[in-house]
NUVEXMAR-980030 format. One line per field, with one value per residue (C-alpha): residue in one letter; x, y, z. Coordinates in Angstrom, 2 decimals. Layout:
# residues N
resn <- (A;...)
xx <- (X;...)
yy <- (Y;...)
zz <- (Z;...)
END
This chain:
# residues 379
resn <- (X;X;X;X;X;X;X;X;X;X;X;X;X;X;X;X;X;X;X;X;X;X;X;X;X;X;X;X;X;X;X;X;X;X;X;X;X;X;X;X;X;X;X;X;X;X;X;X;X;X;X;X;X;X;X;X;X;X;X;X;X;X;X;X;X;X;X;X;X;X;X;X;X;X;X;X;X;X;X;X;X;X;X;X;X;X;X;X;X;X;X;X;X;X;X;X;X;X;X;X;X;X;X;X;X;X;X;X;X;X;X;X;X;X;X;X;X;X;X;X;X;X;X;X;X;X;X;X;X;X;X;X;X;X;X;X;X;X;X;X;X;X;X;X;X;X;X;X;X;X;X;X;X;X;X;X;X;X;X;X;X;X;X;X;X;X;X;X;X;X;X;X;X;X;X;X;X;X;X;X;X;X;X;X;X;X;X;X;X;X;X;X;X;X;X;X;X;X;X;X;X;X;X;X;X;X;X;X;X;X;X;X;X;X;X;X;X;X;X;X;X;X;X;X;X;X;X;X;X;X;X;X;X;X;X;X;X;X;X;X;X;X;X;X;X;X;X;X;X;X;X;X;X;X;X;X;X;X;X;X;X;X;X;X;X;X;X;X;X;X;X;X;X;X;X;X;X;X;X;X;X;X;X;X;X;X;X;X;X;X;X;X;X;X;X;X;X;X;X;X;X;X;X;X;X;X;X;X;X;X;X;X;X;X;X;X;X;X;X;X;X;X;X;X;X;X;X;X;X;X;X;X;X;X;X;X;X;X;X;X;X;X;X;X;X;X;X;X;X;X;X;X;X;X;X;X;X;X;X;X;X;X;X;X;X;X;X;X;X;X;X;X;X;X;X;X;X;X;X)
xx <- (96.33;98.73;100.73;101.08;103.94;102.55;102.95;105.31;106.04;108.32;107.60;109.88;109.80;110.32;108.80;105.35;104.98;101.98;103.43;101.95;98.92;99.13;99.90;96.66;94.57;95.68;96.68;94.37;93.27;92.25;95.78;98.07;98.01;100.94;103.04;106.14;109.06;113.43;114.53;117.25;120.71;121.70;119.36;116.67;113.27;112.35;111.56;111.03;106.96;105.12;101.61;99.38;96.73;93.39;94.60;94.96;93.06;93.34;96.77;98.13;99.24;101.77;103.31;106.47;106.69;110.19;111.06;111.14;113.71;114.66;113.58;115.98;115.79;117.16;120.02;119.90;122.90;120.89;118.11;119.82;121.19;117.99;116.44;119.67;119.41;115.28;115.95;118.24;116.69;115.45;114.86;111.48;109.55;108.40;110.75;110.05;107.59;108.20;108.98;106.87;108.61;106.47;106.49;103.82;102.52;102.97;106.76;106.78;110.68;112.65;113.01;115.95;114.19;113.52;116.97;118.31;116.24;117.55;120.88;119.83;118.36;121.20;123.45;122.19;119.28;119.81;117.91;117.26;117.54;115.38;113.79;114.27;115.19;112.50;110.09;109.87;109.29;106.39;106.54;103.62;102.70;100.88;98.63;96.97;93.76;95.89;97.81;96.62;96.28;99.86;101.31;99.98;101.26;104.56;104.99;103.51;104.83;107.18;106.19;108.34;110.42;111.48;111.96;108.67;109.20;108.30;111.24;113.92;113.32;113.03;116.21;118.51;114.82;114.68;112.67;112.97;109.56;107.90;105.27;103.51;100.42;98.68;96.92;94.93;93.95;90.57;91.43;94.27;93.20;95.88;98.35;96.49;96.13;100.02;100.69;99.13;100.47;104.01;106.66;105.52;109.15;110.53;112.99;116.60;119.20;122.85;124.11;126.40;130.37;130.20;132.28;130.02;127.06;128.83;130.44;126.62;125.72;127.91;127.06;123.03;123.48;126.37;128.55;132.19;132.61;135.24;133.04;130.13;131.54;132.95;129.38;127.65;130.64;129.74;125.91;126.06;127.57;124.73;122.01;124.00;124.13;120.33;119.16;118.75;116.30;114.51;114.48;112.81;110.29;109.52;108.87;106.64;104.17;104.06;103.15;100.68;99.19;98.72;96.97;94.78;93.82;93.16;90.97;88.97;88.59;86.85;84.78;84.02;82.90;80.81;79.41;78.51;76.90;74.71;73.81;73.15;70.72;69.06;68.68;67.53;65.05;64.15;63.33;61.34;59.43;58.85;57.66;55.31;54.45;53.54;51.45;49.67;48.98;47.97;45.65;44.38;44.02;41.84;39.58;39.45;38.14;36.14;34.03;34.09;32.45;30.33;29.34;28.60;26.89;24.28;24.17;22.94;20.32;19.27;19.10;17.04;14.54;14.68;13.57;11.41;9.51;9.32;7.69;5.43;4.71;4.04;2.29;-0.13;-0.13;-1.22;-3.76;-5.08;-5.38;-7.38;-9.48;-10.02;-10.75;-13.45;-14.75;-14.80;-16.34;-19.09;-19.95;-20.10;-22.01;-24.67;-24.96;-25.52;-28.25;-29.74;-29.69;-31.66;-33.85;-34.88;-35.10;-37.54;-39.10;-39.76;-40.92;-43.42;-44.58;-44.16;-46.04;-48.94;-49.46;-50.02;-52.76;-54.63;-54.31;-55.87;-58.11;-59.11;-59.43;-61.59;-64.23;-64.54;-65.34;-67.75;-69.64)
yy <- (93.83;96.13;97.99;101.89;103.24;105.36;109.16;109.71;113.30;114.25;117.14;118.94;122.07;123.63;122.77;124.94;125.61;123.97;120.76;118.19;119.83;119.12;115.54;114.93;116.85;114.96;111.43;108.35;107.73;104.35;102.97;105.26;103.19;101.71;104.05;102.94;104.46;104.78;105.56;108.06;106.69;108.46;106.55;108.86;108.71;110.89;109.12;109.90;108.31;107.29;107.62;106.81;108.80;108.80;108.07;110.61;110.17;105.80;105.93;105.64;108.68;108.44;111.36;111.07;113.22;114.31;115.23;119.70;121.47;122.80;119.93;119.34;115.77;115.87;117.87;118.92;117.19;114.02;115.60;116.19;112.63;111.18;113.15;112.45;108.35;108.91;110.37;107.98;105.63;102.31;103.61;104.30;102.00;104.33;106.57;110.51;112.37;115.70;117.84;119.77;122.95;124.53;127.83;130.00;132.83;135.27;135.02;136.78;135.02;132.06;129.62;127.22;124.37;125.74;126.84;123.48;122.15;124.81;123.07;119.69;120.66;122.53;120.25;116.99;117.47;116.17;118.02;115.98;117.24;120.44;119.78;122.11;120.51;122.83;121.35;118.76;121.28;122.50;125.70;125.17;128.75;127.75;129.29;131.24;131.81;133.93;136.06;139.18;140.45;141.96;139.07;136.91;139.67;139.56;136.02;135.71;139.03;140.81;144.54;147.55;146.54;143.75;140.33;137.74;134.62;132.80;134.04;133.81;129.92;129.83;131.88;128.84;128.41;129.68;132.66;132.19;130.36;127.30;124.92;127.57;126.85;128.75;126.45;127.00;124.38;124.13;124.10;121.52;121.60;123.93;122.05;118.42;120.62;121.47;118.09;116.79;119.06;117.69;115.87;112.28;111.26;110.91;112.73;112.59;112.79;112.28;112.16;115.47;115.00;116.04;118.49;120.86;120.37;121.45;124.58;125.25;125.14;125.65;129.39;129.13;126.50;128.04;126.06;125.33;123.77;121.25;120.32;120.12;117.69;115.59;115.49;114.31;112.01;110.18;110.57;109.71;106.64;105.45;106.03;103.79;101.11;101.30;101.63;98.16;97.86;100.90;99.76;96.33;98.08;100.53;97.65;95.94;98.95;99.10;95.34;96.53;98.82;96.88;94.45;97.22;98.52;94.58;94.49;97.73;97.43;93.94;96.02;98.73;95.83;94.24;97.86;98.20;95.03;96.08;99.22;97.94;95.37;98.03;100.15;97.12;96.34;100.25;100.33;96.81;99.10;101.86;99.80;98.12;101.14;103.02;99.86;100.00;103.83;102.95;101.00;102.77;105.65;103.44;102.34;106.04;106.38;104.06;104.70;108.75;107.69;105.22;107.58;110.38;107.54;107.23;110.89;111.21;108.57;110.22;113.47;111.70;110.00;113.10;115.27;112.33;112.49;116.35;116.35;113.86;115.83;118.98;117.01;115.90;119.20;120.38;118.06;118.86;122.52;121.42;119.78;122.44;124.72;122.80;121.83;125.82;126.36;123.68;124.90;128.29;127.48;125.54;129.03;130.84;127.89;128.35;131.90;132.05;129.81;131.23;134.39;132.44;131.08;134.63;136.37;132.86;133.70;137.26;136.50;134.77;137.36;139.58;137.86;137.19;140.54;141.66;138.44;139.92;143.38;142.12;140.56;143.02;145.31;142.92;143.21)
zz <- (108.11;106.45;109.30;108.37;110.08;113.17;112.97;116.29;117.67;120.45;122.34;124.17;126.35;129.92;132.84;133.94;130.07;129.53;127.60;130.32;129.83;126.19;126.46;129.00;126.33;122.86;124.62;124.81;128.28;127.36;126.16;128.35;131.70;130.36;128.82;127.12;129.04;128.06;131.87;132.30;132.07;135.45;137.46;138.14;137.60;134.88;131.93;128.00;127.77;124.82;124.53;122.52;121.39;118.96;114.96;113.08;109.86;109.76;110.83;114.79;116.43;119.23;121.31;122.82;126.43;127.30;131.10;131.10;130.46;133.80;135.95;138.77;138.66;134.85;133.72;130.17;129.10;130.81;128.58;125.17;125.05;125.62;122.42;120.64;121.09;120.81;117.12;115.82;113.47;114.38;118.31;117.77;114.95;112.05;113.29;114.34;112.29;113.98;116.87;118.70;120.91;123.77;124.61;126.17;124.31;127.18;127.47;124.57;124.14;123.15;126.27;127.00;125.74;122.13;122.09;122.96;120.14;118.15;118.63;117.54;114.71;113.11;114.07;113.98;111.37;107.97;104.95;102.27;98.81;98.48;101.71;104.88;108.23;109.89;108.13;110.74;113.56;114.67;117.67;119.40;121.39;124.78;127.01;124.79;126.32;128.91;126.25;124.86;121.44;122.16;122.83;120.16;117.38;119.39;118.93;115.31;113.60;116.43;117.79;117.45;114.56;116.49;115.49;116.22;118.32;115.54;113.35;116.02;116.71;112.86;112.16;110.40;108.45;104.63;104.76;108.54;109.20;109.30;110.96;114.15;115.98;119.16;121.40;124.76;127.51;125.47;121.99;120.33;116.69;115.56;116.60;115.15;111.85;111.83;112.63;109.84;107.31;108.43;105.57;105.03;105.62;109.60;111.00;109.56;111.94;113.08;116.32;115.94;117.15;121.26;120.71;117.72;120.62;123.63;121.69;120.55;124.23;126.28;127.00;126.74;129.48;131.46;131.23;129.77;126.37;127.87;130.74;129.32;126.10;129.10;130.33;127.56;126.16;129.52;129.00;125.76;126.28;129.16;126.71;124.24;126.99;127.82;124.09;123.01;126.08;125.07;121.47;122.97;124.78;121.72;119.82;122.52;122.91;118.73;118.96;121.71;119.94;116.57;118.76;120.00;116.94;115.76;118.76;118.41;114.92;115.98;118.28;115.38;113.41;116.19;116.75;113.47;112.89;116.34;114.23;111.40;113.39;114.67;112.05;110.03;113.27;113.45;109.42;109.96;113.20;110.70;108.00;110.55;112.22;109.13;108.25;111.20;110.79;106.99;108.37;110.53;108.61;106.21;108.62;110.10;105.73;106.15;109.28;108.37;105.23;107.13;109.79;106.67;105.02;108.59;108.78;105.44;105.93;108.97;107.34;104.53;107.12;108.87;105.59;104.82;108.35;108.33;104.72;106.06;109.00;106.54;104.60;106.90;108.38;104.99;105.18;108.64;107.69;104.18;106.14;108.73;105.98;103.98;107.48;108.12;104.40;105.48;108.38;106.83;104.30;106.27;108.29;105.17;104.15;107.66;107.63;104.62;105.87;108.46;106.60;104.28;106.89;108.53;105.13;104.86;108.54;107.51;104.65;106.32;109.05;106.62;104.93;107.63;108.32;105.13;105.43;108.98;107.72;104.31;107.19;108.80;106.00;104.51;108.33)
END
């Protein structure tokens, strides 16, 4: 397996400014029980923590959690060294892709930790040819489901004629701008989409001489350039000390997480072998299913055409019996009437009998009427 250098981003910002929140959000929960830690030089126990998180695209994705700017437990000269020796190239395999700098929306200004970045940037960022050094960075407004539409056009474009958040950070920028993207606790894309777009190349960098960062600052942190040189002079040279270990360990968790990714994509192959079983088994289903209904919807054909069939030969015996019942009803009534003709005529016949019969009788009354009446004359 070819091994694509990971895309690694450190984020930095101050403490309550919604950059843990960030981490939880975008980081793997599955690979981030171990998180790769460089411990703090001083001895205390804020640490700088890898973790890993979903691939962007086919390529891993790690994010690199730096202790807040303003946390008591790490002083930022503790702070600055630790991002210093973090940038330098070979610390971190694949190097640093870019840095993220959080700052919530609402602030509506440019917070110690952006300014410290500020700092290392212009003084320890290295442009290559025709490239900008800001190119790399990506401000990252928080919070901004709790900002208002004043607040977002404050940090994007400035109010009042004054200048934007977005183009103070960016002020050493050409045209001063570059990478921005407003997230809230429920929506990340932005700042994936930002990511993204960021220079193929890592981070250039060279540790800057102790004495250009302490005169950069000195007076943001309080602080006086001679003292605070001393400071990281000493700091500087702890971090040295521990890096090799840190280096070790950076190179463990990428070994880790190439063996992760071996092992997942294993399990994406196993999973879609499964699928593919079962979509071959759910197609075989279909096929049989639709069979079946096929089938069935033949023999549903066939017995609607049987059952029309029956009721057509029932309607045929049935026309058949009723036409035999007319038809002998026809009959009946023929019969009835030449039976009715019959007997009618025979009354006729007997009526003119016996009106023969009573002229004959008539008939023979009278004569021996006349034959009576012809006797008696003779007398």
């Amino acid at each position: 397996m070819a091994r694509s250098d990971p895309i690694n981003i450190m984020v930095v910002g101050e403490c309550g400014d919604g950059k843990s929140t960030l981490i939880d959000a975008l980081r793997d929960k599955a690979l981030s029980e171990r998180p790769l830690t460089g411990k703090n030089p001083a001895g205390v126990t804020k640490n700088i923590v890898m973790y890993p998180c979903p691939d962007l695209g086919s390529c891993p994705f790690n994010i690199l959690d730096t202790p807040g700017v303003g946390d008591h437990e790490v002083t930022p000269v503790a702070l600055i060294s630790m991002i210093e020796e973090f940038l330098t190239k070979g610390m971190v395999p694949g190097g640093i892709r870019g840095l993220v700098v959080t700052t919530p929306i609402p602030d509506g200004r440019i917070r110690l930790g952006a300014q410290i970045v500020q700092a290392i940037v212009d003084k320890g960022f290295v442009a290559s040819a025709g490239n900008n050094k800001y190119g790399n960075i990506v401000l990252c407004g928080t919070k901004k489901d709790k900002a208002d539409e004043e607040d977002i056009q404050n940090f994007l474009h400035g109010t009042d004629g004054d200048d934007s958040v977005k183009s103070l950070f960016f002020k050493q920028s050409p045209h001063e701008t570059g990478p921005c993207a407003l997230v809230s606790k429920d929506d990340y894309s932005p700042l994936l989409e930002a990511i993204r777009q960021l220079p193929a190349s890592s981070i250039a960098f060279q540790k800057p001489d102790s004495k250009v960062m302490a005169e950069a600052l000195a007076a943001k942190l309080g602080m006086q350039p001679e003292e605070l040189e001393s400071q990281m002079n000493v700091m500087r040279q702890l971090v040295e000390e521990q890096s090799k270990q840190v280096r070790d360990m950076m190179l463990q968790m990428r070994e880790d997480q190439m063996q992760h990714r071996e092992v997942m994509k294993e399990k994406d192959q196993q999973m879609q072998q499964l699928m593919q079983k079962m979509q071959e088994d759910q197609r075989r289903a279909d096929e049989a299913r639709a069979a079946r209904d096929q089938q069935q919807e033949v023999m549903r054909q066939q017995q609607d055409q049987q059952r029309r069939a029956e009721a057509a030969q029932a309607a045929r015996v049935q026309e058949q019996l009723m036409q035999a019942m007319q038809d002998e009803a026809r009959q009946s009534r023929e019969q009835m009437e030449a039976m009715q003709r019959g007997r009618e005529e025979a009354e006729e016949r007997h009526r003119e009998f016996a009106l023969q019969m009573q002229r004959q009788h008539q008939d023979q009354l009278n004569a021996m009427r006349n034959s009576s009446r012809s006797s008696c004359v003779v007398s």
